[in-house]
N, C-alpha and C positions, 0 to 999 in steps of 0.2 A: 633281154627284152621279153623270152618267154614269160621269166619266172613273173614281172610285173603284169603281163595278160593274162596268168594262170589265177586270177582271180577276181573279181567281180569289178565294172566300172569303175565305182565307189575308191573302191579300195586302189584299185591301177595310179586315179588322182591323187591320193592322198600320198600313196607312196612314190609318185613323181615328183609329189611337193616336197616331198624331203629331200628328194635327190636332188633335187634343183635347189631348194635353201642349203644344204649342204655343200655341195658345187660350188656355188655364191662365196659361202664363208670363208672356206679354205682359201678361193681364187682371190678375195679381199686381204686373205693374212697372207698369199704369197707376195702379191702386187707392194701391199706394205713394207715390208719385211725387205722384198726384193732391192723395191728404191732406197731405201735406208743404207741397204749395203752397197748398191751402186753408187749411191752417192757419198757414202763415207769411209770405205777400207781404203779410197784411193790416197785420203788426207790424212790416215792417221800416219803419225809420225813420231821420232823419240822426244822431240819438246812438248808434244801432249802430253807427254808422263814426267815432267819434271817434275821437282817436290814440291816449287814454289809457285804460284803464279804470279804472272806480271801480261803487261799487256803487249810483249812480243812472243810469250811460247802459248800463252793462254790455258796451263795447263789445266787436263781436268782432273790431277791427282788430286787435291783437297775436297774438290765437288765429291767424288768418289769415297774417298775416307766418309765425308760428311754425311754424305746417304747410309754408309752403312750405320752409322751413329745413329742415322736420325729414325732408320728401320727397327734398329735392335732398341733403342729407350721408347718409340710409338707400340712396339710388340710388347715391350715388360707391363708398358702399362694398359693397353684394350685387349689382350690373352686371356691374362685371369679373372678381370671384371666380366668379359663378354664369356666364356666357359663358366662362372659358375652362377653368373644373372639364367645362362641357360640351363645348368643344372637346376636352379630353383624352378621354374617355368615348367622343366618335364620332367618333376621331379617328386616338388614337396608342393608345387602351389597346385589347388584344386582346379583338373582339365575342366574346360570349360565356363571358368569364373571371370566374369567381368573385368576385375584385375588384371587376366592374364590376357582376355580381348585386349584390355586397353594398354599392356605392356608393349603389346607384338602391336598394335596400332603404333603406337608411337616410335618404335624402333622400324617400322619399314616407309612412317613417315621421314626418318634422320636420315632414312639410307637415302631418297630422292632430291635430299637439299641439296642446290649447287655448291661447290666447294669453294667459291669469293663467299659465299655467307660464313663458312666456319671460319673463313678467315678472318673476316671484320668482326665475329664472336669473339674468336680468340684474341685478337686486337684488341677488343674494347674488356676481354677479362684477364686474361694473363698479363699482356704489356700495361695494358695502363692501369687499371683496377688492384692486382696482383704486386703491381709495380717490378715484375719480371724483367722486362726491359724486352726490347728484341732479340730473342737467343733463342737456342737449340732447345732449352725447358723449354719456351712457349710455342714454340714449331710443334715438338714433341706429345705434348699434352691436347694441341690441338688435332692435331694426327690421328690421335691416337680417341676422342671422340668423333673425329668421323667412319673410322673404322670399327667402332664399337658395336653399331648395329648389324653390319653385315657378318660380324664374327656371332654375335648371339644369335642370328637366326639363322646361320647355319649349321651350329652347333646344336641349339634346338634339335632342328630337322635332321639332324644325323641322332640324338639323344632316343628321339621316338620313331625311330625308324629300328630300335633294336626290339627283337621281339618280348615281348611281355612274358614268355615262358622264361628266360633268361632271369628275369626278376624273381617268377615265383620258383623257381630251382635254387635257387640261392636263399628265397625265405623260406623254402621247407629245409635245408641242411642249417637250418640254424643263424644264418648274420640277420644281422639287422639293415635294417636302411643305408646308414652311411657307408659301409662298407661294401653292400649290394653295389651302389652306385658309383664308389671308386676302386671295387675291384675287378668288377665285373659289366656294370654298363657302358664306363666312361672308355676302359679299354677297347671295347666291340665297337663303341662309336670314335676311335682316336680317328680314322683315314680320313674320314668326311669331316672331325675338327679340325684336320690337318690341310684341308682343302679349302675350309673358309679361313684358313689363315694362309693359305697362299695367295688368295684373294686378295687380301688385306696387304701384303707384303707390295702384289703389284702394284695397290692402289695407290701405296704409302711411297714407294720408290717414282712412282710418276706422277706424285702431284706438284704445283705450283703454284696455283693461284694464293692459296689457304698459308703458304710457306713463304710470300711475298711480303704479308703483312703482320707474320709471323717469330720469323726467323732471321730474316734481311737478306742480304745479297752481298756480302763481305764474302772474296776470295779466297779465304783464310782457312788453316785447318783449325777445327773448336780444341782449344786446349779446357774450357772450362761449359757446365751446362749455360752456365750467362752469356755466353761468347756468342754475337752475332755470325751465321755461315749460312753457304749456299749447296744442295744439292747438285745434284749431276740436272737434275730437270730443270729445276731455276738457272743452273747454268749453262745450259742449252737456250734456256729461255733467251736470258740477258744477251748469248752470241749473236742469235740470231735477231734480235730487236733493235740491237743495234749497226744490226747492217755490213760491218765490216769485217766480219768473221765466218761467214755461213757455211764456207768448208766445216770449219775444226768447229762450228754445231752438228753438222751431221755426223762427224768423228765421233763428238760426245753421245751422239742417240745411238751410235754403233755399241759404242761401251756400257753404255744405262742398258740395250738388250740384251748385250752377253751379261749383265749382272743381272737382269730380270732372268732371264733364264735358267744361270746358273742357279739362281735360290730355288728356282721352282722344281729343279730336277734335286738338287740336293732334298727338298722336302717330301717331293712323290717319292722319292727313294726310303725317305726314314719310313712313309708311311705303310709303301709296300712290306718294307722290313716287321715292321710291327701285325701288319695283316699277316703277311708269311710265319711269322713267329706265333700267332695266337691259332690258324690253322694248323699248325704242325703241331 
């Protein structure tokens, strides 16, 4: 309590505000976090992990498979469009140009659309237009632009966040541009890429609405990209919608946080590795 009086009114406010928005946050992810687990380690059980589901064990092993499916083909395809849309932006396209107003306009107007809109997009251009059908391609692809903005502009933001001396030390030893940029910029900004794709990862692992008119609700593991399935979230969804299951829904939100988690620690991990590796 000194240290917050040991400086001007002004400043005591500002920095109670933090402490107290902070306070807040944490206190909202324990309370979260908290009830999830009180109400679901008590239900998980071994017919939760059975291979098949049926409407006596309700398993969420296919939901599980099927998120990881639907994570890893939404990443292959909003990764490299959204890295090197930002590599062009802080790169080759002239700071400051209209263009690039109007690129980063558009991409933080995508990031605000609710996700029933991408859904009913994807509805009306993969399933029906595409003639995709309801499957894991048109989940995937839909996924995969709603995530595409929040991955470019944080990519961006990490891209021009490395110092400009960085760039001209490497054009005075002689590269050129493209290799400034993938040897030397895009390394110093991997942590912060690495962060807007774990962003993306959460988002992708917990969405539903966009995956409802998507992908379908079949309890099935996808043997093919056309194959109608459901996530761990749509099938949390569907447990809990229908009423008769609401234990082994919160079993399944128990499982969907240890896999949100587990990705996120595995990726801060790669990323630290990569920072620790380019400081040493």
């Amino acid at each position: 309590m000194k240290k917050l009086w040991s400086h001007s009114p002004s400043a005591f406010c500002l920095r109670l505000i933090t402490y107290l928005a902070a306070g807040l946050s944490m206190t909202l992810i324990v309370v979260l976090v908290g009830c999830i687990l009180i109400r679901g380690v008590p239900h998980l059980s071994l017919s939760l992990f059975a291979w098949r589901y049926n409407s006596d064990n309700v398993s969420l092993v296919p939901a599980f498979i099927n998120t990881v499916y639907m994570t890893f083909f939404s990443l292959l395809i909003a990764a490299p469009l959204g890295i090197f849309a930002a590599v062009w932006l802080a790169e080759y396209a002239k700071r400051g140009s209209y263009l690039v107003k109007a690129v980063r306009l558009a991409a933080e107007t995508l990031a605000g659309i609710p996700s029933i809109v991408y859904g009913l997009f994807g509805y009306l251009m993969f399933v029906v237009f595409l003639k995709w059908g309801v499957s894991m391609l048109a989940g995937a692809f839909t996924l995969a632009i709603m995530v595409l903005p929040l991955i470019m502009r944080t990519t961006e933001e990490s891209l021009l966040s490395v110092p400009d001396a960085f760039r001209e030390g490497s054009f005075g030893l002689g590269a050129g541009k493209l290799r400034t940029v993938f040897a030397i910029v895009l390394p110093s900004a991997m942590p912060g890429i690495l962060s807007g794709v774990i962003l993306a990862t959460g988002r992708i692992m917990g969405e539903t609405a966009a995956l409802i008119y998507t992908a379908g609700t079949r309890p099935e593991i996808a043997v093919s990209a056309f194959d109608s399935s459901r996530t761990l979230a749509v099938h949390m969804y569907n447990l809990s919608s229908e009423g008769l299951h609401l234990n082994q829904a919160y079993a399944t939100a128990v499982a969907l946080l240890a896999l949100v988690i587990g990705v996120n620690s595995l990726s801060r991990f790669m990323a630290q590795k990569i920072a620790g590796g380019r400081n040493g």
